[in-house]
C-alpha positions in Angstrom: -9.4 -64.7 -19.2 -5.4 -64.5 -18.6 -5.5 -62.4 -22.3 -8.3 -59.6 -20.6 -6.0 -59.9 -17.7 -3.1 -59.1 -19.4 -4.3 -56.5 -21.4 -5.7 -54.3 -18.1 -4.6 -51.3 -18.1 -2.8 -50.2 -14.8 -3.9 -46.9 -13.9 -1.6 -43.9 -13.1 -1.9 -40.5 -11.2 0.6 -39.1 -13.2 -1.1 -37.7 -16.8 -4.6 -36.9 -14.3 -6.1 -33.7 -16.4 -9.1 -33.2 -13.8 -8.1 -31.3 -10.7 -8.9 -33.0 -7.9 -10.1 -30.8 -5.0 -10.2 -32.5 -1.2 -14.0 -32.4 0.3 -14.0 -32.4 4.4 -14.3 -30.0 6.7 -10.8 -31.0 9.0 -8.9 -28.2 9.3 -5.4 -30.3 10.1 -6.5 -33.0 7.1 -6.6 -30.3 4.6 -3.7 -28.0 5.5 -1.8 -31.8 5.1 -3.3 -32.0 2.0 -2.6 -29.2 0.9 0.8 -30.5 0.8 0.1 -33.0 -2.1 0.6 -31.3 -5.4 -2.7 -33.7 -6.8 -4.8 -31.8 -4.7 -5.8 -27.9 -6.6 -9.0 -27.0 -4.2 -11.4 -27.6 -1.3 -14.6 -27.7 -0.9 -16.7 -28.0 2.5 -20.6 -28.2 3.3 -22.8 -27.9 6.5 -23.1 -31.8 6.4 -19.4 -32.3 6.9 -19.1 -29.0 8.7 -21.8 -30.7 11.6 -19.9 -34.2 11.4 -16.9 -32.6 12.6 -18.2 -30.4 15.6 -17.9 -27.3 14.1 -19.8 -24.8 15.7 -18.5 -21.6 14.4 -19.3 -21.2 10.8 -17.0 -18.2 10.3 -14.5 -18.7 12.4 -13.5 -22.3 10.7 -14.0 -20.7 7.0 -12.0 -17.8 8.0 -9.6 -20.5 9.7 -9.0 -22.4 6.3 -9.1 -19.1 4.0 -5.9 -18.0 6.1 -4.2 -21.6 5.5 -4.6 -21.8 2.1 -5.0 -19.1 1.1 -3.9 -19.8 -2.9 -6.5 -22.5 -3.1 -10.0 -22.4 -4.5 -12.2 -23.4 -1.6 -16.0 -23.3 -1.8 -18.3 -22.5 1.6 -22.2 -23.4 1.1 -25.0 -20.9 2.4 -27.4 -22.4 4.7 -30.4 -20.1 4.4 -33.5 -21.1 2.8 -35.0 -18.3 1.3 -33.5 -16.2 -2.0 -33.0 -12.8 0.5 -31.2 -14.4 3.3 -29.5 -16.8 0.5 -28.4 -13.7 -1.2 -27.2 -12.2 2.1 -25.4 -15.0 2.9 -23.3 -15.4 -0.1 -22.5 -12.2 -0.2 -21.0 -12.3 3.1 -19.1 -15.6 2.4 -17.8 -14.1 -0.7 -15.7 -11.3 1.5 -13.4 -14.1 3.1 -10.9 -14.5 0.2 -10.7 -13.8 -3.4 -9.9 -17.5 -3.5 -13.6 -18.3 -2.1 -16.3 -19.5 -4.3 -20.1 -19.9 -2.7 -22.1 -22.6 -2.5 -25.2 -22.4 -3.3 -27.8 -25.2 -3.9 -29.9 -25.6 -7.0 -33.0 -25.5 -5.1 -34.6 -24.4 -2.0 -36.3 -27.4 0.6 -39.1 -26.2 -1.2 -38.2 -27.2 -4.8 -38.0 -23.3 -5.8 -35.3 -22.6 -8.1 -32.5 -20.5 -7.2 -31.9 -19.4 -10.2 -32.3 -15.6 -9.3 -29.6 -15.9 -6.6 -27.2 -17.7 -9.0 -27.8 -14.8 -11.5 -27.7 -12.0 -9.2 -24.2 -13.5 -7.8 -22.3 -13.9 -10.9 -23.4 -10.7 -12.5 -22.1 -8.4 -9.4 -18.7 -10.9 -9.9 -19.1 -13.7 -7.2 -17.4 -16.6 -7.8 -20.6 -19.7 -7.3 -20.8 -23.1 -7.1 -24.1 -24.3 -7.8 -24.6 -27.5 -5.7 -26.8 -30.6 -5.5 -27.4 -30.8 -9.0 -28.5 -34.7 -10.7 -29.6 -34.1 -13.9 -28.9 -32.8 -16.8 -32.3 -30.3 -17.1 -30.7 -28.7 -14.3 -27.4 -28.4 -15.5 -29.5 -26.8 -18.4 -31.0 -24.1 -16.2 -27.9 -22.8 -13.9 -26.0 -22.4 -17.0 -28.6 -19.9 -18.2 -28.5 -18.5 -14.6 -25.1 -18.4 -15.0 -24.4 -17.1 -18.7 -22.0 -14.1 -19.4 -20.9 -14.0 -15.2 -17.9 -14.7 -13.3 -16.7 -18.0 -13.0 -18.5 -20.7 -11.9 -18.4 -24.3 -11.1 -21.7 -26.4 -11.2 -21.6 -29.8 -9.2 -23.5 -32.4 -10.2 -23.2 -35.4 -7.6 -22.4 -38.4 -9.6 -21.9 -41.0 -6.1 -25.6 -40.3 -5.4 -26.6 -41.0 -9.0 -24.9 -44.1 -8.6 -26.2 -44.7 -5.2 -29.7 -45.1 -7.2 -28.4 -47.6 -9.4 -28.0 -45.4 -12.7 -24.8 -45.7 -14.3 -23.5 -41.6 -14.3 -21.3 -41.8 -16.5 -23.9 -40.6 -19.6 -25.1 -38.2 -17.4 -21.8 -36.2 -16.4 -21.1 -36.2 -20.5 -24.5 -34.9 -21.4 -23.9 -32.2 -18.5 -19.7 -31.6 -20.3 -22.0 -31.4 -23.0 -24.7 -28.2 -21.6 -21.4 -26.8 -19.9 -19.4 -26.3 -23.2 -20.8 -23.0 -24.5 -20.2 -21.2 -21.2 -16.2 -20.1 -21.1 -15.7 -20.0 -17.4 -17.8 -22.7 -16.1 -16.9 -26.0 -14.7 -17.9 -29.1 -13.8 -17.6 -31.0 -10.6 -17.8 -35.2 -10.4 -19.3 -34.7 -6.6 -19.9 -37.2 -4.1 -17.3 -40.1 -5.1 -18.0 -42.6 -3.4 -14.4 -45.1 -4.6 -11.1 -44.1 -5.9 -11.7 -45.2 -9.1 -14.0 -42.5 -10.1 -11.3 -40.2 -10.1 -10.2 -42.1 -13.4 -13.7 -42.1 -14.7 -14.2 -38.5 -14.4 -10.6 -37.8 -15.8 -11.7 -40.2 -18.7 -14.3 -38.2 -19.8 -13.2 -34.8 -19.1 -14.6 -33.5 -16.4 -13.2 -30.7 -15.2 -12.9 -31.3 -11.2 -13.3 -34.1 -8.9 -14.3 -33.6 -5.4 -12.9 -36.0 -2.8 -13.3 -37.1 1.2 -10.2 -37.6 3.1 -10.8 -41.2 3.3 -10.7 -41.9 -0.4 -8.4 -39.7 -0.5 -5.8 -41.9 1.6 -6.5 -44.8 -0.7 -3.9 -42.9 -3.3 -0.9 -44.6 -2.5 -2.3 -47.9 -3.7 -2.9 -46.5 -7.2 -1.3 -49.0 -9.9 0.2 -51.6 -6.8 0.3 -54.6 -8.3 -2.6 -56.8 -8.3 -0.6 -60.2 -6.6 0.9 -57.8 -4.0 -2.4 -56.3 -2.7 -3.6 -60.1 -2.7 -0.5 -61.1 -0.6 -1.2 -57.8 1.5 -5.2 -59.3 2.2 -4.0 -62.7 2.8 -1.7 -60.8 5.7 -4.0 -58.8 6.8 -6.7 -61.6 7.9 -3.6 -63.6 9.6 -2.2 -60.8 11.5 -6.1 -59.9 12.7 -6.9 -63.8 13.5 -3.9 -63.9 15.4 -4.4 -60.7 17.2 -8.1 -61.8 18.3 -6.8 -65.3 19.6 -9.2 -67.3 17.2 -9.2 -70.9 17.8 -10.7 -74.1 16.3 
């Protein structure tokens, strides 16, 4: 036990080859982050986008193009038909050249989007395929996908994992499928702990998207293990204290 202890490896930011993008939709949090030189991107969704009370689409999208405007950021369609999907993106695509568009793998109604994806990237749209869990799907965008503009595809790795499958063999297999296609990449989404930051960097992958809460977790990369225990130990004495427990 004190030889694996010993022999664990402390983990550093420093040497990170996957980019890790911030994922929120908090205009303040991620001009602030925008400040860390980890962070290389942004993505958003309607999810997030509801969560924080925003009620103008365009307006906030336009809001954070104008901020960052040297960042990759990716804004999701909401439509649920192929015409309006099409529309859609190619409305979100005139907001930056830094803008890619969201658009998820499938329809509510389990119809590909496959002709959307293709129709994007061979009139030059940047896309990010979203919502993606296995590797048959990685399979198909990437055909949607062959010989257009860049592309990322996200498959979301926290939800595998919510299921209880380990996705680490996925997110290879998918590196894997992704390989033959210069100019697409792929995104660890939905972490759901700090950690898988270092498992997608161990592997590869090419981009990591992460919440703002995870996100402020960074500073305790590599503290030392007795500290953080000393820290806990604190922590439960200051809050006993402050709630006036007694025995």
């Amino acid at each position: 036990m004190i030889e694996a202890e010993s022999a664990t490896i402390v983990p550093a930011l420093a040497g990170l080859r996957v980019k890790v993008f911030g994922d929120g939709a908090d205009l303040a949090g991620i001009v602030a982050l925008a400040r860390n030189p980890l962070i290389r991107g942004f993505t958003t969704n309607p999810t997030l986008m509801n969560k924080a009370g925003i009620t103008d689409y365009e307006a906030f999208a336009r809001d954070i193009v104008a901020a960052i405007p040297e960042y990759p950021i990716s804004f999701e369609v909401f439509a649920d038909d192929n015409t309006e999907m099409l529309r859609q993106a190619r409305k979100i695509a005139t907001w930056g050249e830094n803008v890619y568009v969201k658009i998820p793998v499938t329809n509510t109604k389990r119809e590909t989007t496959a002709p959307v994806i293709r129709a994007l990237t061979s009139e030059g749209t940047k896309v990010n395929v979203t919502a993606l869990m296995t590797v048959a799907q990685v399979r198909d965008v990437c055909e949607a996908l062959r010989g257009g503009a860049p592309a990322c595809v996200s498959v979301f790795a926290g939800r595998i994992a919510d299921t209880g499958r380990d996705p680490l063999p996925i997110m290879r297999d998918a590196l894997a499928v992704i390989a033959p296609h210069p100019g697409v990449e792929l995104i660890w989404a939905s972490p759901r702990e700090l950690l898988n930051i270092f498992h997608a960097d161990s592997i590869g992958t090419h981009i990591i998207t992460v919440t703002h809460d995870v996100l402020a977790k960074l500073a305790l990369v590599g503290k030392e293990l007795d500290e953080y225990s000393l820290d806990t130990v604190k922590m439960f004495a200051n809050d006993a204290a402050k709630a006036g427990f007694t025995l």
